[in-house]
Structure formats: structure tokens, C-alpha cells
C-alpha positions in Angstrom: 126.1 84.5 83.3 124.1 86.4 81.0 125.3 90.1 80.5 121.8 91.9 81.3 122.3 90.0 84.7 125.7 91.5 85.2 124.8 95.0 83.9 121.7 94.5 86.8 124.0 93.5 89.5 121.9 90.6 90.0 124.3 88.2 91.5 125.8 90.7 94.5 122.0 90.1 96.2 120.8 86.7 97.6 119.6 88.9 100.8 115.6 88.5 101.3 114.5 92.3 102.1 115.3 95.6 101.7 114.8 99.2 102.0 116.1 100.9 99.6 119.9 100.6 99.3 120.4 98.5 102.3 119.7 94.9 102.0 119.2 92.6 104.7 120.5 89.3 105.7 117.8 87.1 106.8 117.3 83.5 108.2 114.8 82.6 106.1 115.0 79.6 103.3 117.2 80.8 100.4 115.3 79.5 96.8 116.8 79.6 93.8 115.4 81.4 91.0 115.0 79.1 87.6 114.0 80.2 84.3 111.3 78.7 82.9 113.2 78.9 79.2 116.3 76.5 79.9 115.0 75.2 83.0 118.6 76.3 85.1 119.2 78.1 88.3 119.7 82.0 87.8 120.6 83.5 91.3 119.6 82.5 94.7 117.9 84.9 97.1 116.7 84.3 100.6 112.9 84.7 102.2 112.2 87.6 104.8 112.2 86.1 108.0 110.0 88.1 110.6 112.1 89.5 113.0 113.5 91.1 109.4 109.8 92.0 108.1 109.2 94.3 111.4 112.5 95.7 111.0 111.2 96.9 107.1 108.0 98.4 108.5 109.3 100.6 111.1 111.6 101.6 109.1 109.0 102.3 106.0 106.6 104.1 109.4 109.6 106.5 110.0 109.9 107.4 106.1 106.5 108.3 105.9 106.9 111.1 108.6 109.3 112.6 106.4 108.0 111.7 102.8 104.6 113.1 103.3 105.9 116.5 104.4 107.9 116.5 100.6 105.2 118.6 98.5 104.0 116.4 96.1 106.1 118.2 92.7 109.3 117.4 94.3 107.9 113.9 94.6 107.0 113.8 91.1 110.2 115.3 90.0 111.9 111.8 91.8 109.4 109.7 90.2 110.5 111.7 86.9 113.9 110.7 87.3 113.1 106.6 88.3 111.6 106.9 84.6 114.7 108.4 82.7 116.6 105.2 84.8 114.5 103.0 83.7 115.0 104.5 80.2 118.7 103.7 80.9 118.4 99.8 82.0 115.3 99.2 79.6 117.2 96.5 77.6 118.9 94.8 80.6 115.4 94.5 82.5 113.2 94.1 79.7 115.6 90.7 79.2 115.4 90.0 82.9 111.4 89.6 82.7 111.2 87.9 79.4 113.7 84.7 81.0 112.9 84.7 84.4 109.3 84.8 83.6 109.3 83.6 79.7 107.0 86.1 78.0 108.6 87.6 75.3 111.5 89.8 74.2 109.3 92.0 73.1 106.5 91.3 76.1 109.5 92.0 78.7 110.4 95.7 76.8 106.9 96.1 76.6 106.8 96.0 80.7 109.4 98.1 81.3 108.2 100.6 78.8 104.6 100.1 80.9 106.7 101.2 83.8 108.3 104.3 82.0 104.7 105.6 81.0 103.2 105.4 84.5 105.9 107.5 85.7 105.4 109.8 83.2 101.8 109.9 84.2 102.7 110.2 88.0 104.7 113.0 87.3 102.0 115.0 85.6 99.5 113.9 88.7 101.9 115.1 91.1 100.0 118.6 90.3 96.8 117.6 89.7 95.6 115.8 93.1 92.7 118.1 93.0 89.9 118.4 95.7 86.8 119.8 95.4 84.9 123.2 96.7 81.4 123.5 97.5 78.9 126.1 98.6 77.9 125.7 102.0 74.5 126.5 103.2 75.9 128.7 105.7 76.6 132.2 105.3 80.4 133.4 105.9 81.3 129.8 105.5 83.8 128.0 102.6 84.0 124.1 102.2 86.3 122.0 100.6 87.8 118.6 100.4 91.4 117.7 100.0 93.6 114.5 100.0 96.2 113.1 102.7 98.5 110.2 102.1 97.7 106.9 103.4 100.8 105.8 105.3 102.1 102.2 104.1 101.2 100.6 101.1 101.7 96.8 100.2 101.9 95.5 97.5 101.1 92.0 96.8 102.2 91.1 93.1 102.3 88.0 90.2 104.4 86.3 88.3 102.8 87.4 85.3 103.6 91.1 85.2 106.8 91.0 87.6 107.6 94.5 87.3 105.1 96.8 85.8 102.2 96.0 88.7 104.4 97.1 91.1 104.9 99.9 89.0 101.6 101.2 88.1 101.0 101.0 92.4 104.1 102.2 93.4 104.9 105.2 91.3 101.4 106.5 92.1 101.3 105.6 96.0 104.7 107.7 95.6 103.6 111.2 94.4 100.8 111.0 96.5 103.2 111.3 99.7 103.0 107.2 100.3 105.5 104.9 101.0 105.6 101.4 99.5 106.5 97.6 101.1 106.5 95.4 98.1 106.1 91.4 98.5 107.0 90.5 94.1 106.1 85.9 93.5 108.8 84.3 94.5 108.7 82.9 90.9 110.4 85.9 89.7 112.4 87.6 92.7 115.4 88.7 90.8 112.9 91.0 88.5 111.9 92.9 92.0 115.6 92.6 93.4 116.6 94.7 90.2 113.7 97.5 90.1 114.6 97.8 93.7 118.2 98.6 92.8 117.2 101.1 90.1 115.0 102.6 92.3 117.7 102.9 95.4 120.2 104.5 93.2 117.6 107.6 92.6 116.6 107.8 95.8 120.2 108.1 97.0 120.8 110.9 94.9 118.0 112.6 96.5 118.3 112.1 99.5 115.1 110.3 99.8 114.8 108.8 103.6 115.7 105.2 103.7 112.3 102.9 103.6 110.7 104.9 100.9 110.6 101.7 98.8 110.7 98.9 100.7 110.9 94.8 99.2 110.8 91.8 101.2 111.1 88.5 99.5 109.2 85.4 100.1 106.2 83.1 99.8 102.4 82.9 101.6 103.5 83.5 104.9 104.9 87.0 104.3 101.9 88.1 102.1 99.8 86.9 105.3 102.1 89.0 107.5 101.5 92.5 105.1 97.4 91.7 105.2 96.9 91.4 108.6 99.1 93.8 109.6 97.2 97.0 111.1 100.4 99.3 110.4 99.2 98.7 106.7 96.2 100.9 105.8 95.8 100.1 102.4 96.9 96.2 100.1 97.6 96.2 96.7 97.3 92.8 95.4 97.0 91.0 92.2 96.2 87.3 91.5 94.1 84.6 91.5 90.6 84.6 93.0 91.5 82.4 95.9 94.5 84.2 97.0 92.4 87.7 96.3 89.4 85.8 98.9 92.5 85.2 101.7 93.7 88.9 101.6 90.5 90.8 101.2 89.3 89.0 104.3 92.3 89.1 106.4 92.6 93.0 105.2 88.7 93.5 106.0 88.8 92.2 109.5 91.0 94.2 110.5 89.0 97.1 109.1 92.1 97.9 106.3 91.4 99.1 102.8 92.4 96.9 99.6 92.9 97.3 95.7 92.4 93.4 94.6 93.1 92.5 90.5 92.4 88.9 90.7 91.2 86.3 87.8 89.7 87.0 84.6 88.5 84.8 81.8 87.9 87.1 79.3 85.7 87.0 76.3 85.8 88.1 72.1 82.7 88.6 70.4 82.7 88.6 66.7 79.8 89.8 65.2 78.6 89.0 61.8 79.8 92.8 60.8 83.2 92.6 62.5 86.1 93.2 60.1 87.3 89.5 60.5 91.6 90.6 59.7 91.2 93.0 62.4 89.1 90.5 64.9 91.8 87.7 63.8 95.0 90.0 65.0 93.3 90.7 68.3 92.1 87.3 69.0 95.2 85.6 68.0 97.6 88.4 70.5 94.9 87.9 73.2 95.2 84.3 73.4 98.4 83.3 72.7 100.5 86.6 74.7 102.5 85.7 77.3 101.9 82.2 76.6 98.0 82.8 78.4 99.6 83.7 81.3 97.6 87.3 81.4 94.7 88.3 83.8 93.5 90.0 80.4 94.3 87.0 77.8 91.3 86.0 75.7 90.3 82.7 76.9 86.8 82.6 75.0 86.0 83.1 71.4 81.7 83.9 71.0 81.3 83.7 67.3 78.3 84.5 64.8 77.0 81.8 63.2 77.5 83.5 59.7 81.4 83.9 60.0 82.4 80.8 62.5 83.2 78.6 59.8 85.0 81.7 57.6 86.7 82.7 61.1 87.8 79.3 63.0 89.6 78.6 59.4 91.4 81.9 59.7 92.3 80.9 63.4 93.6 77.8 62.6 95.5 78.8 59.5 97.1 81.9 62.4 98.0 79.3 65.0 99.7 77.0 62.1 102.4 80.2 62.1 103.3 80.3 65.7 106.5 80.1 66.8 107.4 78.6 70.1 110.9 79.2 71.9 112.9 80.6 73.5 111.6 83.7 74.3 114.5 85.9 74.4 114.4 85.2 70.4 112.8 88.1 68.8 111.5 86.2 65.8 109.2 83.6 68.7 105.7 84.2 69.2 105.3 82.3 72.4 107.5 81.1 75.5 106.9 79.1 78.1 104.6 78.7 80.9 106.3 80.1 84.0 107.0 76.4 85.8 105.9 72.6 86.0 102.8 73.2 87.9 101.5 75.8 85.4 101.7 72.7 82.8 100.3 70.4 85.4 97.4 72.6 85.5 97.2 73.3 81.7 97.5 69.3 81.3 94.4 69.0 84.0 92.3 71.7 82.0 92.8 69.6 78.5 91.8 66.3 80.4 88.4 68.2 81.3 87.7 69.5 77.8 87.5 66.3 76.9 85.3 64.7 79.6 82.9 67.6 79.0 82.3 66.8 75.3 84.7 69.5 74.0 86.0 69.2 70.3 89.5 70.0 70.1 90.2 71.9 66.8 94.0 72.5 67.4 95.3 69.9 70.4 97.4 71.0 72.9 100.4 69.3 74.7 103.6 69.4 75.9 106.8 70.2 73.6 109.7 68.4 73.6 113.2 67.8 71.9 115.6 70.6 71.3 115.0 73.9 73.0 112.1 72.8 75.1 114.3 71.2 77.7 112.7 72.8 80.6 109.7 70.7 79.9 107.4 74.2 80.4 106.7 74.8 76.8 103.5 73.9 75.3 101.4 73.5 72.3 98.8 76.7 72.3 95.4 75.0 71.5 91.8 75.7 70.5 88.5 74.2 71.6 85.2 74.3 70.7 82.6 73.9 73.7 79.3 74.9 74.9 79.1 78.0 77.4 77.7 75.7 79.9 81.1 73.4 80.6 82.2 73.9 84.0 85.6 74.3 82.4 85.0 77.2 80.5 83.8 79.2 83.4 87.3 78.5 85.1 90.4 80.5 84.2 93.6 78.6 83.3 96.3 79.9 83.2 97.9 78.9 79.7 97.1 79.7 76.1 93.8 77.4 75.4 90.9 79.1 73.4 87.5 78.4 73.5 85.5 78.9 70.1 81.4 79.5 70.9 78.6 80.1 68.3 75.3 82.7 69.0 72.6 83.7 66.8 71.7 87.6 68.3 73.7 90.0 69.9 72.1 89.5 73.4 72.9 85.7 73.4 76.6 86.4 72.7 76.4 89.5 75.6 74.6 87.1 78.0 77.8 84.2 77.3 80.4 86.9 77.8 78.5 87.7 81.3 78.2 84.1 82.1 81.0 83.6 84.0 82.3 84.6 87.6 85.0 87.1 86.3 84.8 90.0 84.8 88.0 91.8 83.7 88.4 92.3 80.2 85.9 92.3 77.3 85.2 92.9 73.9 83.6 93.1 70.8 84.6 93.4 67.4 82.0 94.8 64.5 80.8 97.9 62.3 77.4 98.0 63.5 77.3 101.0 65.6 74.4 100.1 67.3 75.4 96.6 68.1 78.6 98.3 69.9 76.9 100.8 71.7 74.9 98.2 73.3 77.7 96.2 73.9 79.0 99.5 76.0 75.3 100.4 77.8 73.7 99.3 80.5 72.9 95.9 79.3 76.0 95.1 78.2 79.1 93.9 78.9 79.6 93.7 83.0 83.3 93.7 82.8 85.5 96.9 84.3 86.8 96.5 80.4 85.2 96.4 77.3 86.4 97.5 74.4 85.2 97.8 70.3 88.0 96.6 67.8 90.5 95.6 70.1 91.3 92.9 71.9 91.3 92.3 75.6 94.5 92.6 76.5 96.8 95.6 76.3 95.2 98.3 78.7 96.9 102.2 78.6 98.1 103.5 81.8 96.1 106.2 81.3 92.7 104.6 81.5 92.2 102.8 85.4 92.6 99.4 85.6 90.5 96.7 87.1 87.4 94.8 86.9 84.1 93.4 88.6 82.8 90.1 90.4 85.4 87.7 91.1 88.1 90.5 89.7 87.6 91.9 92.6 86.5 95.3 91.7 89.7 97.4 92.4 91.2 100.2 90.2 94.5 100.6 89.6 97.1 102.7 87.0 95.3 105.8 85.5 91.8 108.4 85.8 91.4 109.2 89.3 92.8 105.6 91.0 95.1 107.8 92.8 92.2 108.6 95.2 92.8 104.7 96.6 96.2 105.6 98.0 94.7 108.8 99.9 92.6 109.8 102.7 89.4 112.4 101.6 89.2 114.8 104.1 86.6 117.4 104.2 87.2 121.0 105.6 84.7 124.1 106.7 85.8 127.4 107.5 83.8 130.3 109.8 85.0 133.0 108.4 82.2 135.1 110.2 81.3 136.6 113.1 78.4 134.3 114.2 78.1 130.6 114.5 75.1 129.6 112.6 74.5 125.6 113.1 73.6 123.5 109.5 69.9 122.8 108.7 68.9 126.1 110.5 68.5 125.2 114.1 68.9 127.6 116.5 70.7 126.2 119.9 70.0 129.2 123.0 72.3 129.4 126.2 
């Protein structure tokens, strides 16, 4: 056994929920966990059964009457010290993500360092969930607004982030006075059986009531159970379009309030005036990180005329360098996809290209021989298409690149636009004015869009999220706290008299 998974305690859990240092034994089906980079069993854990779910949300109801009484400071300061232990156990997680998910080593510190930022930033927010004041047209009157925690929170996470998500929800949902119930994929269980560990041994410490942070392990059925369940106010949940349609309609019927990250097929434009080094390193990152497995990977290259040729040689030459292995390698580029039906998909996607007239500059396929044993690693390609192709208006899930040509900076902003996501954006060029109309009104109509940089990457600082088929929800930094709280609006009669709004005079 690997020594990150012993320094994690990995292998004491195969229990399917918890909440907080107790784990429970459940009846549900125990999976094993296998990593997509040698293709063996890690650990096995068990699903929540449901007898086991209602046991975790009473318990996380009676935390709540105690956590939101905790002013928020003293929240912050625990959320300060979940940081400094995931400063401890960086190394051992960071390892954890990169093989039972496959991005890379650096990908997988990358997370956890994601997760040590937003606590930094939750700590500072813990004094700063500001309300307004406001004048009120009544004399010997004061009105205000303030903020109340929510209650529950679930979160509904993916494989693709196994960690930080839950962070970037969690940490904030915390100083805020919430409490959290956290459903991680089932692809990568042992990453949330771990953060729940670090998180329990702070807590402890503390003397932070038991169901604070709450996990319970399993597949469709559970996240059905946490989205139509009225004791849930508010759902977190990030993935793909179809699963954010299920959820936002089981959580909207019941008149429940959801945060929903779903798809994105995101889009480079290189303009004529775009430092082409600096448009290479971003498109190259974009499309290739995390072997395409991002909501925020650059899946579509939209190219001037005047530099395609120049650029799709740079590309190429680029791709030529790749290395693909085993991610926990430092000196590898690109893993593998997280599991057989992520190649089966990638596979289907490449069949399409084809049938739709696509030119493949760099073919894909799957790798074989030494080190690729798993069968999951594969060939990052490059294709050049039309912005028509149904294909291209579809995200896949794996590193494939379309390449696009346009003639005027409102053909290449109407093909970014074109498509029924709208995540991540951006453009790269020196012509001021071409980027500020990238940015306006008229331009890009993704909850991202950026100017010489790529479209993956987001701070914590900034909030998260993006528009149509994203799902419009806004996690991580600004004011996305205001999701996991309850406005409330206050007047005080501080007078003598009672003098009704808009004048009227009532006489008994």
C-alpha cells in the first residue's frame, strides 16, 4: 500500500457515511475504489443505505441548532485551523487525487492548495457578512437587512475536482453558521473519506457538535434522496447537464434552492493581434489538463485566418512534447481518463468527428503497452471542424480540440456563443478594443471570460459559475456567500407614533 494512503488512514474506513468522527456501518453495496493509473483496487467502502442517510440528517438538523448560535469569527477561526491541516496532509492528499482520479501530481497539489485558499478566504468572510442600511421614508424609523444561515447544505460533487468542490461549498456554508451533508462520485470515495478525516480531527479539538460535516457515500439513488429531501434548503451540485436537469427539478418542486455547475464546452479566440507564445501556453494547459476532464477545459480553438496556419503548426509541434503517464510522475503532462466508460465515450466522440466531415490534424486513440495497462490512457488529439457539427456543440469529456477559422471579431464572438454552455471563455489579443468588446454587452455570454489567459484556472477569489446549460449558479468567491443564507429585512419604530408607508392614514 502506498504510504500517502497509510499516512491518510485510508484503509481503517470501508463504512459508507459519516458525521464527523463517527463512521457508520451500512447495508448498502460495498464498491471498490480502482485507480484509473494501474487499473487495481485501492480500498473498498460501502454505499449509505437509507435507514443510515436519515440517521446523518437528524443528526446534521440537531448540529445546526447549536452551530448557528457560534458567532461567525469563532467559526472562521475552525475553518482557519481545517486550512493549517490541510497544510499538514497536503502531500499525502494531493497524491490521493492525482491516483484515484489521475490528474496530475501537480493537478492533485494544486487541489488541495485550492482548498487551503478558500479557507483562507472564509476566514476573512467570517467578518465581513455585511447587510445593508437604508433610509426609510418614515420618520423615527431605521431599516436594515442582515443574513441568517440556511440550515443543511448538500453537496453533490464530481469526479473531476474530488476535493476542492466540496471545499469551495463547504468552508463557506461553514462560516456562515451552515452545516454541510456531502454526497463525493463514487469514482473517487476515498478522496472524500480522507477530507472527512482531516476535517473530524479539528472539529474534535473544538468541540464542534457531531454532524457539522456530514459524508454519506454512494451512487444516483442517494443524490436523489439529498434533492428531494425538504429538510435540505439549499443543493450544491456540480456535473453534467443531464444530472444538473434531474436535481434542479427534483430541488424546484419541492420549492428548495440550488447552486448547479454543470457542463461547459469552452472556447479560445485568437485574434490576429494575440501574442501567439502566450495564446499557445493557455490553449495547450486548457485542453490537455486533467486529461479534458475539466468543466473549464478548452474544447474549441476559434482562430484568425491570418495566424491559423502560423498557430495550428505551433499546436502541433506543442502536442508532439506531451507526455502521457502515470500521473503521480512529475515530469508527465497528462494521465488518464478517470475509467473505461470515459474512453468509451471519448472513442464515440472521435467516431462522430469523422462522420461529420472533420479533419483530424493529430488522431486520437487508445494507448497501450507498458504503463497504460489500465486501458484508460489516451492519445490527446486535435480536429479541425465547422462550428455547425453537432459534435462540437457537445461536451466530451477527454482532451480533444477543435481548431475553427473566422474573418471579424463578431463571427469568432458569435461561434464562441454558439453553443448550449456557457462556462468559461476567452480571448487572447493586443487590440484593446477588440477585448473590450469581447467583455461588453455583446460579447462573450459565458459567466467567464477572460483576456490572455486561458479558460481554465479560476481564483477563489472571483465567484464561480456560468450561464445557459451551466446552470447559472455561483460558487467560491465575491459575494456567493449570500447563496448559503437567508436575507432578512428589519424596521425599527423607534418613535412615538405609528405612521403607515406611502402616507396613508388608517382612523379608529
Amino acid at each position: 500500500m502506498p504510504n500517502f494512503l497509510k499516512d491518510l488512514k485510508i484503509s481503517e474506513i470501508n463504512k459508507g457515511a459519516s458525521t464527523g468522527s463517527k463512521w457508520y456501518a451500512t447495508s448498502g453495496t460495498k464498491i471498490k475504489s480502482y485507480s484509473p493509473v494501474d487499473g487495481k483496487p485501492i480500498a473498498t467502502v460501502s454505499y449509505c443505505d437509507r435507514r443510515t442517510y436519515d440517521i446523518v440528517v437528524e443528526k446534521a438538523q440537531a448540529a445546526f441548532e447549536e452551530w448557528r448560535t457560534w458567532p461567525a469569527p469563532k467559526r472562521g477561526e475552525i475553518v482557519r485551523q481545517i486550512g493549517n491541516e490541510l497544510r499538514k496532509n497536503k502531500t499525502a492528499l494531493g497524491k490521493l487525487v492525482s491516483f484515484e482520479m489521475g490528474k496530475s501530481l501537480q493537478e492533485g497539489m494544486g487541489e488541495v492548495q485550492e482548498m487551503i485558499d478558500i479557507c483562507d478566504f472564509a476566514v476573512g468572510l467570517s467578518r465581513q457578512l455585511y447587510g445593508l442600511s437604508m433610509h426609510s421614508e418614515r420618520p423615527g424609523h431605521r431599516m436594515y437587512e442582515q443574513y441568517h444561515p440556511l440550515g443543511i447544505v448538500g453537496i453533490i460533487s464530481a469526479f473531476n475536482f474530488p476535493v476542492a468542490v466540496w471545499s469551495w461549498n463547504s468552508m463557506i456554508a461553514f462560516v456562515c453558521g451552515d452545516v454541510c451533508i456531502w454526497k463525493p462520485s463514487e469514482k473517487v470515495s476515498l478522496c472524500a473519506v480522507a477530507a472527512q478525516q482531516i476535517i473530524a480531527k479539528v472539529f474534535k479539538e473544538n468541540k464542534v457538535p457531531e454532524g457539522v460535516s456530514n459524508v454519506v457515500i454512494g451512487d444516483v439513488e442517494v443524490g436523489k434522496w439529498l434533492s428531494s429531501d425538504e429538510r435540505i434548503p439549499l443543493i450544491s451540485a456540480t456535473g453534467s447537464v443531464r444530472m444538473g436537469k434531474a436535481v434542479g427539478a427534483a430541488v424546484a418542486a419541492r420549492l428548495g434552492k440550488s447552486i448547479l455547475e454543470l457542463g461547459g464546452n469552452n472556447a479560445i479566440i485568437v485574434s490576429k493581434d494575440a501574442d501567439l507564445d502566450l495564446a499557445l501556453l493557455g490553449s495547450l494547459f486548457g485542453a490537455v489538463g486533467t486529461a479534458g476532464q475539466r468543466c473549464t477545459t478548452t474544447r474549441r480553438l476559434i482562430i484568425h485566418e491570418d495566424v491559423y496556419d502560423t498557430f495550428k503548426k505551433k499546436l502541433v509541434k506543442a502536442y508532439k512534447q506531451l507526455k502521457i503517464g502515470n500521473p503521480l510522475k512529475e515530469e508527465n503532462h497528462v494521465g488518464p481518463l478517470i475509467d473505461k466508460d470515459a474512453v468509451a465515450m471519448y472513442l464515440n466522440a472521435l467516431e462522430e468527428i469523422k462522420k461529420e466531415g472533420g479533419k483530424m490534424v493529430i488522431p486520437g486513440g487508445v494507448l497501450t503497452g507498458k504503463g497504460y495497462e489500465s486501458g484508460c490512457y489516451v492519445q490527446p488529439c486535435i480536429a479541425e471542424v465547422t462550428p455547425n457539427m453537432e459534435i462540437v456543440k457537445t461536451e466530451t469529456f477527454a482532451p480533444i480540440l477543435y481548431l475553427m477559422k473566422y474573418k471579424k471579431t463578431e463571427e469568432a464572438i458569435a461561434i464562441q456563443n454558439g453553443v448550449p454552455q456557457g462556462l468559461s471563455s476567452a480571448m487572447f489579443t493586443s487590440n484593446l478594443r477588440e477585448a473590450e468588446k469581447f467583455l461588453g454587452f455583446a460579447g462573450s455570454d459565458c459567466g467567464i471570460a477572460n483576456i490572455n489567459i486561458g479558460t481554465s484556472g479560476a481564483e477563489i477569489g472571483g465567484a464561480f459559475g456560468g450561464e445557459k446549460e451551466t446552470g447559472g449558479g455561483r460558487e467560491s468567491g465575491s459575494d456567493a456567500w449570500k447563496a448559503y443564507m437567508r436575507r432578512q429585512t428589519n424596521t425599527i419604530n423607534y418613535s412615538e407614533d405609528l405612521p403607515l408607508a406611502q402616507g396613508i392614514e388608517f382612523h379608529v
